[in-house]
N, C-alpha and C positions, 0 to 999 in steps of 0.2 A: 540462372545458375550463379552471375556475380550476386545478386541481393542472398542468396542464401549462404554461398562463400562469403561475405561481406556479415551477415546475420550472425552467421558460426563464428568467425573470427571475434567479434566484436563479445560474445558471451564468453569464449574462450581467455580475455584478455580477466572481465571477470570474477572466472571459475578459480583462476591460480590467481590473484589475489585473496578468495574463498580460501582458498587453499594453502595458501602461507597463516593467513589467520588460526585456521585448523591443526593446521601441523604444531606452531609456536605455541596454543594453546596445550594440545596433548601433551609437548614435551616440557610442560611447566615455565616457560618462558615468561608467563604473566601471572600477578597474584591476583589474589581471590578479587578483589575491588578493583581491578582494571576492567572489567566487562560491563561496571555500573558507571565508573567513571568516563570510559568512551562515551557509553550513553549517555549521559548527562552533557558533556563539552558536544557530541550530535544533535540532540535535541534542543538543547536549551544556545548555543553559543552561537556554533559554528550554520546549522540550518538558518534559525531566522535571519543569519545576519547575510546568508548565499540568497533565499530568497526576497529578502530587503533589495540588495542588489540586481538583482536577476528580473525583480517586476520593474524599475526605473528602467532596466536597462534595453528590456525588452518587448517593452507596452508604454503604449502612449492614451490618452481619454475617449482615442476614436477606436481604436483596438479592442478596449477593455470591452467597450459596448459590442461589441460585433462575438464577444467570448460567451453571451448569455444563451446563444443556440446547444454551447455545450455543455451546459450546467444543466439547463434543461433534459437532453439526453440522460445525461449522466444520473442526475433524480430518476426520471423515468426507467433505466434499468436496477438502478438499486433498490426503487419500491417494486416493480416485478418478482427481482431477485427474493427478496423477503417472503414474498406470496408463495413463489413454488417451493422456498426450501422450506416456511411452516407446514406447506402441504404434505413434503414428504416426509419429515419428521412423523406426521401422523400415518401414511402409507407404509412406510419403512418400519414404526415401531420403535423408534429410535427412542432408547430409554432415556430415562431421567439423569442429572450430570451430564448429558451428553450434547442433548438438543441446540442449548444457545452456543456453542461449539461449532456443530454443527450449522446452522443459522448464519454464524457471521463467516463461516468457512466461503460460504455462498457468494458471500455479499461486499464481505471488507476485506481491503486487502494493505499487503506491506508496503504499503507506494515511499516509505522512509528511506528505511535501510536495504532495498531491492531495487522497489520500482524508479527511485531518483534514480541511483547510480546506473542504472540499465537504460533508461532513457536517453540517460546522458552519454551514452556510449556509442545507440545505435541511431538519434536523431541529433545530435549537439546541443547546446545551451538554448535554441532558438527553440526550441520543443517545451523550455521554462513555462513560459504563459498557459501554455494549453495541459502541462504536466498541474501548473494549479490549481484550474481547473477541476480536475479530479483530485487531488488530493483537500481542497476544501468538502467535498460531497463526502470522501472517504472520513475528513475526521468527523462529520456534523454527523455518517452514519452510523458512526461506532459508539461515539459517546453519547448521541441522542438518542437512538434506535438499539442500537448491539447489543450494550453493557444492560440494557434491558430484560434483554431475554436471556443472559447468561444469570441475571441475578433472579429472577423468576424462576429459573431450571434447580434452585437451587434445592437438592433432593432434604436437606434437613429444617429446610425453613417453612412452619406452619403459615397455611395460606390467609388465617384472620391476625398472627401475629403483626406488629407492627414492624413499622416499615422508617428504613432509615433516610434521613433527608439526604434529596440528591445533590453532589458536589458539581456546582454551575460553574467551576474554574477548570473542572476539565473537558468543556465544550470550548475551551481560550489554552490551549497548549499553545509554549512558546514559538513554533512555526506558523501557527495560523496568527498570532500576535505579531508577528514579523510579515507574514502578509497584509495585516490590516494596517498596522504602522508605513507599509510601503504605499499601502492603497491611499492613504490624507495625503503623503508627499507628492505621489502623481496627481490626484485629484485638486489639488492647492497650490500643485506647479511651484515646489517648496526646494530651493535649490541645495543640492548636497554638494558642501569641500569635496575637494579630489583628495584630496588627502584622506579622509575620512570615508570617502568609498574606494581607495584603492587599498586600505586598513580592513574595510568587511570584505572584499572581494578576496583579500591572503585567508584571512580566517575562514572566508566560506569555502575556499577551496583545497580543506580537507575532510568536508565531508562525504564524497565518493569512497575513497580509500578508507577513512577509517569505517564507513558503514558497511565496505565488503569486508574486513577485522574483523567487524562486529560478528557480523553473519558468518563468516567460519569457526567463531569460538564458540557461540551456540552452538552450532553443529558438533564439537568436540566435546562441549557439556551434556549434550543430549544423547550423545552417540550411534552412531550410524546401523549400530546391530540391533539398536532397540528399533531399527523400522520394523513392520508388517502392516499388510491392509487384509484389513475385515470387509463385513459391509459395508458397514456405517461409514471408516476412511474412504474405500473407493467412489460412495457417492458423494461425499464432502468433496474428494479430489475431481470426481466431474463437475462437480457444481461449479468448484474455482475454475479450472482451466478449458472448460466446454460450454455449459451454462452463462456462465455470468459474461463471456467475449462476444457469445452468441448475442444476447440479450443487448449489449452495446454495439454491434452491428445493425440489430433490428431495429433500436431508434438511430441511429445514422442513417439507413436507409430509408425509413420509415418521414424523417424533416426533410431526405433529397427528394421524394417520388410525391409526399402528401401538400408537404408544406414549400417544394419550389427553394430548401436553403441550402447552397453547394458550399460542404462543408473542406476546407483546406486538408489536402491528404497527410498533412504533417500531424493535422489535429485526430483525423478520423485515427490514425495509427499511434497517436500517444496515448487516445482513451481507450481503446481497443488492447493495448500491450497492456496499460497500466490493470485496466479491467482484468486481467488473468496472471497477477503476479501473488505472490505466496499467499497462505493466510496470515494475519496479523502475529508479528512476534510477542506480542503480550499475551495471549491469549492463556497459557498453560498458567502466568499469573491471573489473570480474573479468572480463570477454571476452579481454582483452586481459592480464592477468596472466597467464592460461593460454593464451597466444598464440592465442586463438579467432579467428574473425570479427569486429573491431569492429567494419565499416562496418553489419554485417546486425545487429548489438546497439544500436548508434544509431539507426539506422532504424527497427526494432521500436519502440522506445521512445518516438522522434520522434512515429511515425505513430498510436500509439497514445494519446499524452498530444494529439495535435490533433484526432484522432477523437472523442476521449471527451467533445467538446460537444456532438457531435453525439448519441452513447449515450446522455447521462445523461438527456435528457429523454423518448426513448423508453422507458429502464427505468425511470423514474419512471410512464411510463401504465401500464407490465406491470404496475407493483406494485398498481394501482386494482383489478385481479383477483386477487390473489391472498388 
C-alpha cells in the first residue's frame, strides 16, 4: 500500500503541473510561439546539456558495460513490438493514414517530455543511466524504423513514384548528441570545470517542469472533448500500455531464467515504466506530413498521455511482483 501511496502521490505531483500548463494555456496566457519555443530550449538546450551531466555523473566505464543486458532487452521488445502491431494492422483492417500511427503507437513512446520527467519523480536521478538506456532504443526506433511506416502509409503517394532521400540528422537529435558527447568524456576520462558543470546542471534542471508545461498546453491545443475511442485507438492504447510492458517484462525475464543475468530492479522498473508511456508527441505532425490521419494521431496521443495517470500506478503494483 506505501509504494502505491508513494506511486499516486508522485504522478499526482505531475498531474497539476500538467495542469497549470493547461489551464495558463486555455486562458491565453501564452502566445502562439511559446509551445515551439519551449520545445526548442527542451530539446535542443536544456535536455543535452541534463543528460551531459547526468551520464558523468552517474556512470562510470565499468557500469556502462554492465547497461548492455539492457539494450539488448530493450531491441528485443521493440522488434516484437513491430511484428505484432503489423500483424494487427492486417487482422484489424486498419485502414490506410492510419497504420504507421498505429505501428509506432505500439512501439515508440514519449520517454522526453513524459517519460524523463516521471522517472524522475518516481526513481530519482539514479534511474538517469538506465532511463538512457531506453531512450537511445526509442530514438534509433523512431527515426530508423517508425518514420518509415508512417511515410509508406501514406494514402496519396504512388507506390513506383519516387522516393525522397532520407534525412540521416534525424537519427543524431540533439539529446542523443548530448549523450554521445558525454559518452567520449567518460570514455577519455576527459575532466569537466565545476564551473562549467554546475552551469549544465542549472540549465538542465529545467527540463522536468517545463516538459510537464509542455504537455498541458498540448492538451489545451488538442482538447479534451475531441477524445473518443474506436477500434483502431482502443487497440493502439492496448498495445502501448499492455502489450509493449508485457513484452519488456518477457525479455527481463526471459536474460533472468535463460541467460542467468540479475537484472538491478531500479533498471527492470525504468524499462518497464518507460516501456508504457504515452505515444510519441510528434506524431499528429508526421501524420499529417504523409497526409495520414491527423484527427486519429491526436487522439491516440491525447487519450493515451491522459490515461497514463491512470496506468502508472497500476504498473507500479505490477512491478511489486516481478
Amino acid at each position: 500500500m506505501t509504494a502505491f501511496i508513494t506511486s499516486v502521490e508522485s504522478v499526482a505531483e505531475i498531474v497539476l503541473v500538467i495542469a497549470l500548463g493547461y489551464l495558463l494555456q486555455r486562458r491565453g496566457k501564452f502566445d502562439g510561439q511559446f509551445k515551439s519555443s519551449i520545445s526548442f530550449l527542451i530539446m535542443d538546450i536544456a535536455l543535452p546539456a541534463s543528460i551531459f551531466v547526468s551520464v558523468l555523473k552517474y556512470l562510470t566505464r565499468d557500469k556502462l558495460a554492465s547497461l548492455s543486458g539492457g539494450l539488448l532487452y530493450a531491441f528485443g521488445s521493440f522488434a516484437v513490438g513491430y511484428l505484432i502491431a503489423w500483424l494487427l494492422t492486417k487482422v484489424l483492417h486498419v485502414r490506410p493514414g492510419r497504420r504507421g500511427t498505429f505501428i509506432n503507437m505500439f512501439v515508440n513512446a514519449n520517454t522526453i517530455f513524459i517519460g524523463l520527467p516521471l522517472n524522475t519523480a518516481l526513481f530519482g536521478l539514479k534511474s538517469m543511466p538506465y532511463f538512457l538506456i531506453y531512450y537511445v532504443v526509442n530514438t534509433v526506433s523512431t527515426w530508423a524504423v517508425g518514420i518509415f511506416f508512417i511515410e509508406a502509409d501514406d494514402p496519396t503517394k504512388k507506390k513506383d513514384g519516387p522516393k525522397e532521400p532520407f534525412n540521416w540528422k534525424k537519427l543524431l537529435p540533439a539529446p542523443l548528441v548530448g549523450f554521445l558527447v558525454s559518452l567520449v568524456f567518460l570514455l577519455l576520462a576527459i575532466p569537466v570545470p565545476t564551473w562549467i558543470n554546475d552551469t549544465l546542471s542549472m540549465v538542465g534542471g529545467v527540463v522536468t517542469p517545463l516538459s510537464l508545461l509542455y504537455i498541458g498546453i498540448v492538451l489545451a491545443d488538442a482538447g479534451l472533448k475531441s477524445i473518443h475511442f474506436d477500434k483502431d485507438t482502443i487497440w493502439a492504447l492496448i498495445g502501448r500500455f499492455v502489450i509493449a510492458p508485457a513484452l519488456m517484462i518477457f525479455f527481463l525475464s526471459l536474460g533472468t531464467s535463460v541467460f542467468g543475468q540479475t537484472v538491478p530492479s531500479i533498471e527492470s522498473s525504468t524499462l518497464i515504466i518507460q516501456s508504457a508511456a504515452p505515444g510519441l508527441a510528434v506524431l499528429p505532425i508526421l501524420a499529417g506530413q504523409s497526409h495520414g490521419d491527423v484527427d486519429y494521431a491526436t487522439n491516440v496521443v491525447t487519450t493515451s498521455t491522459v490515461l497514463f495517470v491512470i496506468v502508472v500506478p497500476i504498473l507500479m503494483q505490477v512491478l511489486r511482483f516481478i
